[in-house]
N, CA, C and O atoms as a Tripos MOL2 file, in Angstrom:
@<TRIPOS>MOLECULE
protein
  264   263    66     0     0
PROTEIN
NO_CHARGES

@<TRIPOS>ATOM
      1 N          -5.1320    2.5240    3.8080 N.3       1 UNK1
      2 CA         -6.1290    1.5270    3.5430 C.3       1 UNK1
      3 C          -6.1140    0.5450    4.6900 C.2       1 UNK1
      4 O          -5.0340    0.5040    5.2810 O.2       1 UNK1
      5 N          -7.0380   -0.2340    5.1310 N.am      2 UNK2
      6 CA         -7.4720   -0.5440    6.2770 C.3       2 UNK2
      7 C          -8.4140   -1.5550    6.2680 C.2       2 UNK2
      8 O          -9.1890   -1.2700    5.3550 O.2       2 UNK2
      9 N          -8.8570   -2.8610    6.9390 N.am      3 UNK3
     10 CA         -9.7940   -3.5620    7.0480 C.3       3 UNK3
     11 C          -9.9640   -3.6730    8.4970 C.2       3 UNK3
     12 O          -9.1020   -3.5970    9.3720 O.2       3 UNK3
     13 N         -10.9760   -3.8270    8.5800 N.am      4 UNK4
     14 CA        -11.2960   -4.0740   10.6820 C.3       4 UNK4
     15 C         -10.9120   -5.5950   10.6370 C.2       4 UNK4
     16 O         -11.1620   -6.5440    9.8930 O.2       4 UNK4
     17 N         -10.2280   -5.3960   11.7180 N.am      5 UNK5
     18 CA         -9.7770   -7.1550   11.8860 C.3       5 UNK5
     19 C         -10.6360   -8.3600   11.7360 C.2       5 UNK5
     20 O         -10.3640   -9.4100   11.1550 O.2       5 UNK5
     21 N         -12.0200   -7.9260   12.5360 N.am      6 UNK6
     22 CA        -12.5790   -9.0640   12.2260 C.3       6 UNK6
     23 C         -13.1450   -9.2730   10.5060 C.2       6 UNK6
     24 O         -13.8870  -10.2060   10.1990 O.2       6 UNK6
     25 N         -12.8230   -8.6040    9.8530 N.am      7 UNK7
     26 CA        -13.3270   -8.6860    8.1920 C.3       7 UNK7
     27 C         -12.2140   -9.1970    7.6810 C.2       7 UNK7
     28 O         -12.4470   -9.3170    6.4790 O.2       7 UNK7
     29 N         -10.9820   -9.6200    7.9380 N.am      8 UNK8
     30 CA         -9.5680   -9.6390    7.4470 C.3       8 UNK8
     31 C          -9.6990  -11.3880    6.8210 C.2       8 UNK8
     32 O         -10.6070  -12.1530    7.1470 O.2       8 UNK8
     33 N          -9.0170  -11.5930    6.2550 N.am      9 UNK9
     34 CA         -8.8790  -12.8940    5.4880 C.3       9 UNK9
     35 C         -10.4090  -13.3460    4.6250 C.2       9 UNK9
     36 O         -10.8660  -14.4600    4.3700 O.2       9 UNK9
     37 N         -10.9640  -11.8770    4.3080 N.am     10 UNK10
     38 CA        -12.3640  -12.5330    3.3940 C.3      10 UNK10
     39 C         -11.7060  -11.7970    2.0380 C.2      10 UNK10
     40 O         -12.6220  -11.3670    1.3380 O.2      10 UNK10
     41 N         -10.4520  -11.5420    1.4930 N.am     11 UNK11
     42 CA        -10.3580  -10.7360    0.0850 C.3      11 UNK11
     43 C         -10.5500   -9.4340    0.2330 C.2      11 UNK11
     44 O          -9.8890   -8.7990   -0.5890 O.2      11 UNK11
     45 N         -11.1130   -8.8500    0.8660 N.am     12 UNK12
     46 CA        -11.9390   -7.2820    1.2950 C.3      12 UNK12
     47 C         -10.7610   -6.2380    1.2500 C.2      12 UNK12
     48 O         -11.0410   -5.0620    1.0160 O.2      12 UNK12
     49 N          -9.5120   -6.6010    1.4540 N.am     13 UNK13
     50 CA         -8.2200   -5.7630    1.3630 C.3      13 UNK13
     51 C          -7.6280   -6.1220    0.0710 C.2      13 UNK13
     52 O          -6.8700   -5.3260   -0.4830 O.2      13 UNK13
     53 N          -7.9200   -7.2930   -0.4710 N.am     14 UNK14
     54 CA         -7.1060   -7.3340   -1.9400 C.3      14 UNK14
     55 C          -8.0630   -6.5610   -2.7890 C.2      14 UNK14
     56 O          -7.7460   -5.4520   -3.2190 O.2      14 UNK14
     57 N          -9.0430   -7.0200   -3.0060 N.am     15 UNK15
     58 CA        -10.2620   -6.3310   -3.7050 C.3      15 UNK15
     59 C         -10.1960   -4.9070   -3.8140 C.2      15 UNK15
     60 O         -10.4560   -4.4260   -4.9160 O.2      15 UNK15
     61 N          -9.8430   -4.0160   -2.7050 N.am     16 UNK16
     62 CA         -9.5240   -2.8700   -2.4470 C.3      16 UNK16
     63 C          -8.3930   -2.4050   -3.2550 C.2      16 UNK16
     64 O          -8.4270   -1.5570   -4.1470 O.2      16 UNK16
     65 N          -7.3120   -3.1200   -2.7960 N.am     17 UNK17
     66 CA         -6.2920   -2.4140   -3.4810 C.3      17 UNK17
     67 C          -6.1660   -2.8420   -5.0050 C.2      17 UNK17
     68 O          -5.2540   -2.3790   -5.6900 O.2      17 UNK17
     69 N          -7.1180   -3.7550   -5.5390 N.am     18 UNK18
     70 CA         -6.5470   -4.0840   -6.6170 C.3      18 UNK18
     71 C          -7.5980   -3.3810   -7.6410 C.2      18 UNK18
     72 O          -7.5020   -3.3490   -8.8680 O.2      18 UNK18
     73 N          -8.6870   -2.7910   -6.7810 N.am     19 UNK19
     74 CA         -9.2860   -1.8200   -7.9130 C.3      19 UNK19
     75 C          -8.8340   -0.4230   -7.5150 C.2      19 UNK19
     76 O          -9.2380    0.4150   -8.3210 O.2      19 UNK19
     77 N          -8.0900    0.0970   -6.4760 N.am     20 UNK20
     78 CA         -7.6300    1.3290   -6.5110 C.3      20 UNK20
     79 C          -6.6540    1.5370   -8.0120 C.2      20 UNK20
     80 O          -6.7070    2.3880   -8.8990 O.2      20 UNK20
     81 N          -5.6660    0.1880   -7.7790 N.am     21 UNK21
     82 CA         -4.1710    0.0610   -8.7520 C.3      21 UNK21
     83 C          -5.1590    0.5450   -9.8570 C.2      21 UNK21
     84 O          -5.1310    1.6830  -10.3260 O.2      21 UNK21
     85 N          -5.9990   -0.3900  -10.2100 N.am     22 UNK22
     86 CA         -6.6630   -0.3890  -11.5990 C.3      22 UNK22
     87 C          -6.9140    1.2170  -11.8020 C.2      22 UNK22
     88 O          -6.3260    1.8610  -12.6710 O.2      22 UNK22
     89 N          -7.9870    1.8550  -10.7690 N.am     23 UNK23
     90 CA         -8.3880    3.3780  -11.4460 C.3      23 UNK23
     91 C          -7.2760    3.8180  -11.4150 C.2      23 UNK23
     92 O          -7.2760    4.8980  -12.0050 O.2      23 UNK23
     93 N          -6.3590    3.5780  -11.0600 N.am     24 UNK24
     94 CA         -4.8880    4.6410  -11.2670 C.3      24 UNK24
     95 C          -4.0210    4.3810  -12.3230 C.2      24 UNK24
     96 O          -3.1170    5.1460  -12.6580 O.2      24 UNK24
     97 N          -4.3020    3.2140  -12.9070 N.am     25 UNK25
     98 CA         -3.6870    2.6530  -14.3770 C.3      25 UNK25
     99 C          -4.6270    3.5510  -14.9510 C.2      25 UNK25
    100 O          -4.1120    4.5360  -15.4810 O.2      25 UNK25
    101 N          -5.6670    3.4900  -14.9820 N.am     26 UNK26
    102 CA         -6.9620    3.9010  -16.1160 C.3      26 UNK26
    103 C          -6.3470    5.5250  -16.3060 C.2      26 UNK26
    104 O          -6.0950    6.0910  -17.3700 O.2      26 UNK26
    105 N          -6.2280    5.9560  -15.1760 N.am     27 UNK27
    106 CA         -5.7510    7.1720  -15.4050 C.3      27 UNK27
    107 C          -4.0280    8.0320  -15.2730 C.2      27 UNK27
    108 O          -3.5420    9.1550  -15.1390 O.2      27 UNK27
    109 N          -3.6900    6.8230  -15.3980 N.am     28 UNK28
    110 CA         -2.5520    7.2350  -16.3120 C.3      28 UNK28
    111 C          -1.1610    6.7860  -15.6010 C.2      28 UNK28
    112 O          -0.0420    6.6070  -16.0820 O.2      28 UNK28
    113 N          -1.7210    6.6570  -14.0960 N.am     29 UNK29
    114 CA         -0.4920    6.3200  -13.4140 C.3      29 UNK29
    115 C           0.0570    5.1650  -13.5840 C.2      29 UNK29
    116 O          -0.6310    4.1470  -13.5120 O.2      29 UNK29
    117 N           1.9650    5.0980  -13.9490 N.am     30 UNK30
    118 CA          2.6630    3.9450  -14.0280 C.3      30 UNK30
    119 C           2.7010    3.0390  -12.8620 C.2      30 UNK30
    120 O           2.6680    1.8200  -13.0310 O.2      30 UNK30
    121 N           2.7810    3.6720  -11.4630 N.am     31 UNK31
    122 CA          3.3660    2.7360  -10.2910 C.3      31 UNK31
    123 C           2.5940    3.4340   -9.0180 C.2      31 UNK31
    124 O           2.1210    4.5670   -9.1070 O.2      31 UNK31
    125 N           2.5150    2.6040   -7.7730 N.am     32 UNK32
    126 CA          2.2330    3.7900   -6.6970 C.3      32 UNK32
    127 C           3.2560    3.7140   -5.8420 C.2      32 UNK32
    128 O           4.2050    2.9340   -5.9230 O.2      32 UNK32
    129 N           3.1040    4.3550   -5.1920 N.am     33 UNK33
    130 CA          3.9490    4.1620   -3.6110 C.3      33 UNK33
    131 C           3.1940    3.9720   -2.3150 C.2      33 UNK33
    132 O           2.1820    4.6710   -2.2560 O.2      33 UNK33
    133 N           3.3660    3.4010   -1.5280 N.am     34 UNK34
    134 CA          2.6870    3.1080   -0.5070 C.3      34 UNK34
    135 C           3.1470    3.4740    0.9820 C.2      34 UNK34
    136 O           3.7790    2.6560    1.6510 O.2      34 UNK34
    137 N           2.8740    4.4840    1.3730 N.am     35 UNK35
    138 CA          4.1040    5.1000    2.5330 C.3      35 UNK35
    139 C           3.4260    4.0140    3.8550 C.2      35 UNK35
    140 O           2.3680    3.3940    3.7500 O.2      35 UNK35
    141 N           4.3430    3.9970    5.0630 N.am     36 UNK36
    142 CA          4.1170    3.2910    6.1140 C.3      36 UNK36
    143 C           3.4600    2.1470    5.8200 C.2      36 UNK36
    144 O           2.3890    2.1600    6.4270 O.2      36 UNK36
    145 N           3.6040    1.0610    5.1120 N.am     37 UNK37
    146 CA          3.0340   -0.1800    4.5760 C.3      37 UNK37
    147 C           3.1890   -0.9210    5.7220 C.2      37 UNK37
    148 O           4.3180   -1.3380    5.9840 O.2      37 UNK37
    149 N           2.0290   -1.2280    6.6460 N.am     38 UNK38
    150 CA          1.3200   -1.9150    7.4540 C.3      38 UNK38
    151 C           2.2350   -2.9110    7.3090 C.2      38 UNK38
    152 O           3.1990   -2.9260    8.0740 O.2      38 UNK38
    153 N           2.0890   -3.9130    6.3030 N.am     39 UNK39
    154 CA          1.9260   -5.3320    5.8060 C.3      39 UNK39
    155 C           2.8240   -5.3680    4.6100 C.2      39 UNK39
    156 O           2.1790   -5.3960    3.5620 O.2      39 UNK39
    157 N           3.7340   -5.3740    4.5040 N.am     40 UNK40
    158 CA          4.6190   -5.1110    3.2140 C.3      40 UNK40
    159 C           4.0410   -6.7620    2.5600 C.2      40 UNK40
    160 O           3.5220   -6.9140    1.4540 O.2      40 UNK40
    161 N           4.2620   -7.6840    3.4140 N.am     41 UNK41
    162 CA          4.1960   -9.0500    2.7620 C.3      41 UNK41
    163 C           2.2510   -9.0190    2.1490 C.2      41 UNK41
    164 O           1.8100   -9.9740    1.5090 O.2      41 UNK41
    165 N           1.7880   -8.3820    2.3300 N.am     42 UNK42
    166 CA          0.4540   -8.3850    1.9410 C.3      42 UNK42
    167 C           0.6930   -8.0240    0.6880 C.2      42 UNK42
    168 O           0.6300   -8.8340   -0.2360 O.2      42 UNK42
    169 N           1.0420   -6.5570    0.4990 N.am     43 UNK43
    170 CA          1.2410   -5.8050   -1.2370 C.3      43 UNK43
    171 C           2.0550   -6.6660   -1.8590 C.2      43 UNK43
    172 O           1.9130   -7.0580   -3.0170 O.2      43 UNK43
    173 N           2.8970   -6.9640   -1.1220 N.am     44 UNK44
    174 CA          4.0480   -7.8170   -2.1010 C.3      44 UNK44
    175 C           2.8110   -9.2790   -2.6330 C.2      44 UNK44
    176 O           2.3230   -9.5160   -3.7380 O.2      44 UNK44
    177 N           2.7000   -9.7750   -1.7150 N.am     45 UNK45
    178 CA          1.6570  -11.0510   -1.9870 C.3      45 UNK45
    179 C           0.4910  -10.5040   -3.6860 C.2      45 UNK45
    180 O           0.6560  -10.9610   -4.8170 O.2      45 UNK45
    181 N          -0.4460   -9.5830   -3.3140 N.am     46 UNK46
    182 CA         -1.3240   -9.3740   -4.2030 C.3      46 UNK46
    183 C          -1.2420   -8.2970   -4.9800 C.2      46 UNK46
    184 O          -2.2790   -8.0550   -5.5980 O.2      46 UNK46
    185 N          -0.0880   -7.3590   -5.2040 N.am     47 UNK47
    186 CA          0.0190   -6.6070   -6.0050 C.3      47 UNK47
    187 C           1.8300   -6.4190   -7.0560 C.2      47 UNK47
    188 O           2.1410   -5.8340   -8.0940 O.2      47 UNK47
    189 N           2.5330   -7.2160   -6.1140 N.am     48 UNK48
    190 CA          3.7950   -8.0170   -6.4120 C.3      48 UNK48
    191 C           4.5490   -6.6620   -6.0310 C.2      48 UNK48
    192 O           5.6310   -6.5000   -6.5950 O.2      48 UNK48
    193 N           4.0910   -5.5960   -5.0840 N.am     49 UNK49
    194 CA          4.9620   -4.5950   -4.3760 C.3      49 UNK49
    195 C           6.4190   -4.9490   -3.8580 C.2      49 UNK49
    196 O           6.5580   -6.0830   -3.3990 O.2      49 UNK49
    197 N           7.6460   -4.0130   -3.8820 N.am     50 UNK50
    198 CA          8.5800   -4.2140   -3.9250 C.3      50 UNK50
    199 C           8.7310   -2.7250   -2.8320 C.2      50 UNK50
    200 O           8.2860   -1.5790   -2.8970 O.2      50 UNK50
    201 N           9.7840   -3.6330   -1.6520 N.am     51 UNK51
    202 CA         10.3210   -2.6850   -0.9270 C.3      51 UNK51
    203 C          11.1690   -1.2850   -1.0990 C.2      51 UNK51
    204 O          12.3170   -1.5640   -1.4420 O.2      51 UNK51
    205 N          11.0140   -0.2080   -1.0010 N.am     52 UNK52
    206 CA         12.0960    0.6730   -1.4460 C.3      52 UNK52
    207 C          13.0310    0.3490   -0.5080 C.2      52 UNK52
    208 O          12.6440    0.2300    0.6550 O.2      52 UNK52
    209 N          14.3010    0.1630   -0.8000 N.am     53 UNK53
    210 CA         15.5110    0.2310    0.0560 C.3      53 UNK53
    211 C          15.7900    1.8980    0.4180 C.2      53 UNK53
    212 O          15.9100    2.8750   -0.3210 O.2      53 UNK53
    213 N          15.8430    1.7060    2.2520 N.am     54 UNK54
    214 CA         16.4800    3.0690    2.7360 C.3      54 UNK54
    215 C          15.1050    3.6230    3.3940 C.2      54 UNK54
    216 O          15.1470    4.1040    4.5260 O.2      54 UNK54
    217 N          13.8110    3.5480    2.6310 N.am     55 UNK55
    218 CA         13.0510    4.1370    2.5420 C.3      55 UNK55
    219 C          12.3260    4.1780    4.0330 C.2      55 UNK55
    220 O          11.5710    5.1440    4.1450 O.2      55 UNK55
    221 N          12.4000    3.3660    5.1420 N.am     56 UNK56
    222 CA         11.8170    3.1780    6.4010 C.3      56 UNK56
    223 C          13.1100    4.0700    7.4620 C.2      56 UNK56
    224 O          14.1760    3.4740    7.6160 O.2      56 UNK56
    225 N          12.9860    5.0560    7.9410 N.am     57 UNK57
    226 CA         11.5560    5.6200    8.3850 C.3      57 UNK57
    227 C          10.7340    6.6150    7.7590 C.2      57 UNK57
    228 O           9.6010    6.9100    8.1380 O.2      57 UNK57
    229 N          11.4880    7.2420    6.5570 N.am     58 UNK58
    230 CA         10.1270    8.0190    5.9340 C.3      58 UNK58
    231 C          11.2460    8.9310    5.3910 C.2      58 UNK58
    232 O          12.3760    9.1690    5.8160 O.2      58 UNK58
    233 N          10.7160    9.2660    4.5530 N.am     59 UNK59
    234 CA         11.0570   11.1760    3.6560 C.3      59 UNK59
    235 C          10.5260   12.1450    4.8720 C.2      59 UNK59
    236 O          11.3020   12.7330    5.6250 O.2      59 UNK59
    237 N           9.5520   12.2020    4.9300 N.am     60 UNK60
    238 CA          9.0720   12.9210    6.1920 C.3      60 UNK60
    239 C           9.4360   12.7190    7.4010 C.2      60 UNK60
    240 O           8.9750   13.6440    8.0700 O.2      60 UNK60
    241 N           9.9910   12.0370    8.0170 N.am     61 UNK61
    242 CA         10.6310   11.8710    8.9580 C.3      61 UNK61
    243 C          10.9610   13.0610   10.4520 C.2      61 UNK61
    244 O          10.6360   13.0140   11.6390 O.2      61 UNK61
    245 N          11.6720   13.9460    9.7000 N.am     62 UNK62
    246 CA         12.0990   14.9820   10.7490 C.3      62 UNK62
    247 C          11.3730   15.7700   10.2690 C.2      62 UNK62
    248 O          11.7150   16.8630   10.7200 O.2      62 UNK62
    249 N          10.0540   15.9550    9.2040 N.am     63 UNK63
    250 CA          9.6540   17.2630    8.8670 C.3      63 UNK63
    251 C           7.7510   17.2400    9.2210 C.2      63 UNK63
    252 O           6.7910   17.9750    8.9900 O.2      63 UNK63
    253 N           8.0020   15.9490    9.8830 N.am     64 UNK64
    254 CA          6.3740   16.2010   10.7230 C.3      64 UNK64
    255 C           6.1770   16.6710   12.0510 C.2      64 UNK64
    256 O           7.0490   16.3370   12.8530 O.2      64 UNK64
    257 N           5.0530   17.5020   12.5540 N.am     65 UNK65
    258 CA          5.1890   17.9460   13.8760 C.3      65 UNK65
    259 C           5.0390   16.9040   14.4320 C.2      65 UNK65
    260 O           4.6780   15.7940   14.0430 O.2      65 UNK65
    261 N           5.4560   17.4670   15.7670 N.am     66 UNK66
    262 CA          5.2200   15.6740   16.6550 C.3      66 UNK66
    263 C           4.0160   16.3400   17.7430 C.2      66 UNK66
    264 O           3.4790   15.6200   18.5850 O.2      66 UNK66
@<TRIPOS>BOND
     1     1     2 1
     2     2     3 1
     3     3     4 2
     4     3     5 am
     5     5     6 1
     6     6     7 1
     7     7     8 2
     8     7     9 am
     9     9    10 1
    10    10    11 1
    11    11    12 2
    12    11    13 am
    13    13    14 1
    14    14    15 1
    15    15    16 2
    16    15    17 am
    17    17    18 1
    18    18    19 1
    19    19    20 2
    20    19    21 am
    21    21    22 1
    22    22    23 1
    23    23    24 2
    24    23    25 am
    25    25    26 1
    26    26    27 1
    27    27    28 2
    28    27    29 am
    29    29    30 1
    30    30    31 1
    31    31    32 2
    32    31    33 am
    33    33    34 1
    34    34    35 1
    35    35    36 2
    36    35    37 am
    37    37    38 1
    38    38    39 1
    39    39    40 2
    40    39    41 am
    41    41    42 1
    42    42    43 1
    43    43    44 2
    44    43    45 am
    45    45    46 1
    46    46    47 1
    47    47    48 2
    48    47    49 am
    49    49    50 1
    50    50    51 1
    51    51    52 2
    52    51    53 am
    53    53    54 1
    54    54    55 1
    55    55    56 2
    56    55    57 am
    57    57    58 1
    58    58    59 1
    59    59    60 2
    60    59    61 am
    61    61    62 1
    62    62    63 1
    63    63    64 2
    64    63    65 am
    65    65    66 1
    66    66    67 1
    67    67    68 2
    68    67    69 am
    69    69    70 1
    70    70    71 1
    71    71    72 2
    72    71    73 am
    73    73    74 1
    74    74    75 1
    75    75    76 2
    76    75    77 am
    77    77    78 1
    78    78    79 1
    79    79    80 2
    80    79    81 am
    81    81    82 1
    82    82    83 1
    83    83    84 2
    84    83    85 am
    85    85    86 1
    86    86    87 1
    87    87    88 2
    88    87    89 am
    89    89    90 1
    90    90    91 1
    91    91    92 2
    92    91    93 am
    93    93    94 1
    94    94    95 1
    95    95    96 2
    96    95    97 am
    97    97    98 1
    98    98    99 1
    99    99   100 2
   100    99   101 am
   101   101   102 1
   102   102   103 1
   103   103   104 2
   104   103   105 am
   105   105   106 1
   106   106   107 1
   107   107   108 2
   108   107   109 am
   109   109   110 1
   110   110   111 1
   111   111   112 2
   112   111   113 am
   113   113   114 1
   114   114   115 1
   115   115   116 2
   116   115   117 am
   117   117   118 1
   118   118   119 1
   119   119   120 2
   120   119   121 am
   121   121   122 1
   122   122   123 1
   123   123   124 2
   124   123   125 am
   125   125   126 1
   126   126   127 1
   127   127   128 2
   128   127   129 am
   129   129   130 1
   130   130   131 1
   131   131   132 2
   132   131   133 am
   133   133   134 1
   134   134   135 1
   135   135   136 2
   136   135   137 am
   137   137   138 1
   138   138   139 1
   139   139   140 2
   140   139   141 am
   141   141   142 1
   142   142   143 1
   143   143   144 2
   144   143   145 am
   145   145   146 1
   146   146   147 1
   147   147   148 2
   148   147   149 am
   149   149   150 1
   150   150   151 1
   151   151   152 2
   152   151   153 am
   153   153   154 1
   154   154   155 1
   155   155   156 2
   156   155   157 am
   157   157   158 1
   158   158   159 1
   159   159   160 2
   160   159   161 am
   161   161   162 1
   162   162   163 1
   163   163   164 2
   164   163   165 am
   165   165   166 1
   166   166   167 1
   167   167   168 2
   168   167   169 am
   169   169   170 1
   170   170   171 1
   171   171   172 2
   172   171   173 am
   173   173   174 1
   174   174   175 1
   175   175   176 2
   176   175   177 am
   177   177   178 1
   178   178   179 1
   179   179   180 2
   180   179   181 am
   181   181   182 1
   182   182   183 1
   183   183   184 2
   184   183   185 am
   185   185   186 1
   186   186   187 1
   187   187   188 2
   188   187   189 am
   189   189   190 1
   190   190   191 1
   191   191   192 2
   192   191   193 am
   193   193   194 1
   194   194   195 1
   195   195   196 2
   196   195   197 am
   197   197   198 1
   198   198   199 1
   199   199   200 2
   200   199   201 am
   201   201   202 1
   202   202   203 1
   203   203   204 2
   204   203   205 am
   205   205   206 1
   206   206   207 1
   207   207   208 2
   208   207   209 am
   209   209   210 1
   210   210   211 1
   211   211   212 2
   212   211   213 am
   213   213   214 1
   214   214   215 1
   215   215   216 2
   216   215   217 am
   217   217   218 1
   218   218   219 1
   219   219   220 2
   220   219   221 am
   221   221   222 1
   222   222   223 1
   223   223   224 2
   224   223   225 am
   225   225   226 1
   226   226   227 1
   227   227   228 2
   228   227   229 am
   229   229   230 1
   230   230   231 1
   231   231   232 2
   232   231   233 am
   233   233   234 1
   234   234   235 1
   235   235   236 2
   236   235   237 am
   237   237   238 1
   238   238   239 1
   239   239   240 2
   240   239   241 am
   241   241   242 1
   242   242   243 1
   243   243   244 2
   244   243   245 am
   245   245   246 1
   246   246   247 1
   247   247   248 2
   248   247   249 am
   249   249   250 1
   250   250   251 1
   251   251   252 2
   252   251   253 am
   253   253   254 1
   254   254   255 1
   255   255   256 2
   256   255   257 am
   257   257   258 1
   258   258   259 1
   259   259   260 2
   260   259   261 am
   261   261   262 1
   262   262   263 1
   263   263   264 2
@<TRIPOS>SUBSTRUCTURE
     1 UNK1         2 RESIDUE 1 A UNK
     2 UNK2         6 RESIDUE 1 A UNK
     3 UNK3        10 RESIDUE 1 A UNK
     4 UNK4        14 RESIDUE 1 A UNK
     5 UNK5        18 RESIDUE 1 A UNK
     6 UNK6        22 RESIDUE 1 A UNK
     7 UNK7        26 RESIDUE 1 A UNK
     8 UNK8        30 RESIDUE 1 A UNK
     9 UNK9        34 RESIDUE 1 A UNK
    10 UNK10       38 RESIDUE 1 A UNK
    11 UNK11       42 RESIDUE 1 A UNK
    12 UNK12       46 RESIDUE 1 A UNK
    13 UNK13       50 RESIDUE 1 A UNK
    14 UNK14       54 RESIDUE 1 A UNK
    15 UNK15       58 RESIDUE 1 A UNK
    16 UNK16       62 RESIDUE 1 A UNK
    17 UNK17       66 RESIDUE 1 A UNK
    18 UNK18       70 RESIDUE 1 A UNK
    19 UNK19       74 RESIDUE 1 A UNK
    20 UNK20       78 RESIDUE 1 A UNK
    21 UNK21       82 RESIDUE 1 A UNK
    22 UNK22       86 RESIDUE 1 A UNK
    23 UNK23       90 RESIDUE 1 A UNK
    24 UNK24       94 RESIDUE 1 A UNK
    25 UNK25       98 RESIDUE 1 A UNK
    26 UNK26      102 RESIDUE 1 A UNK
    27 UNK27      106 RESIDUE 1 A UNK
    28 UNK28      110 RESIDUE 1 A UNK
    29 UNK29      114 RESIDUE 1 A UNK
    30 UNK30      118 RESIDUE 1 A UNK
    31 UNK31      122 RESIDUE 1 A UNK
    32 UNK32      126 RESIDUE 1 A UNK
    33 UNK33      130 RESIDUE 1 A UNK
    34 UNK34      134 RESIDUE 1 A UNK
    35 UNK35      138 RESIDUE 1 A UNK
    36 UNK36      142 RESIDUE 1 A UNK
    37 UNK37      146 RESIDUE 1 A UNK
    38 UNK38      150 RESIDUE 1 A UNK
    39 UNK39      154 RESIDUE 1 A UNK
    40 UNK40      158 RESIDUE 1 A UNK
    41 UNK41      162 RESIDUE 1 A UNK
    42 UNK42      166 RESIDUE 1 A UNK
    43 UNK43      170 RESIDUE 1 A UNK
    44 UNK44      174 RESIDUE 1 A UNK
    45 UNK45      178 RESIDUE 1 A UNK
    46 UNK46      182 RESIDUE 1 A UNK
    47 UNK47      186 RESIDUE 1 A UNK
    48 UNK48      190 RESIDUE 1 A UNK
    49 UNK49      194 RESIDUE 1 A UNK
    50 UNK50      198 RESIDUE 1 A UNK
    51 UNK51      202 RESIDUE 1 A UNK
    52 UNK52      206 RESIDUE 1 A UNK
    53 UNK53      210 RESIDUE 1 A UNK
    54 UNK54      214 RESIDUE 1 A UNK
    55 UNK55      218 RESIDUE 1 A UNK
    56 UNK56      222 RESIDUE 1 A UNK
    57 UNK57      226 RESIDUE 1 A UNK
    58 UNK58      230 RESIDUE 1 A UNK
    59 UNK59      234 RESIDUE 1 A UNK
    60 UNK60      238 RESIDUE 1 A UNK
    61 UNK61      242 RESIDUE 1 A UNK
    62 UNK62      246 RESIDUE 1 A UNK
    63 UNK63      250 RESIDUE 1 A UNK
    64 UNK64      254 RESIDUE 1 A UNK
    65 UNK65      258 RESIDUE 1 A UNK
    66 UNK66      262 RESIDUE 1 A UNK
């Protein structure tokens, strides 16, 4: 998920993620995960996201081509 910089600080990224969360409650999902989180302090800010410990640099890590 993504905003072009110059659109950034109008809501346009909370708005986003906070109706994705929603259709994914609606349908059934408890939690998400958010791999490579840009902005951790953003999710944390408007969705009250919590860091996985360990989790940087990835599960995938050694198992993507380069």
């Amino acid at each position: 998920m993504g905003v072009e910089e110059t659109e950034r600080g109008r809501g346009i990224g909370a708005a986003l993620l906070v109706a994705s969360l929603v259709d994914m409650a609606s349908r059934g999902y408890a939690y998400a995960v958010i791999g490579g989180a840009g902005s951790v302090e953003f999710y944390a800010k408007v969705a009250g996201a919590v860091e996985i410990a360990g989790s940087v640099p990835g599960f995938y890590r050694d198992r993507l081509q380069k």
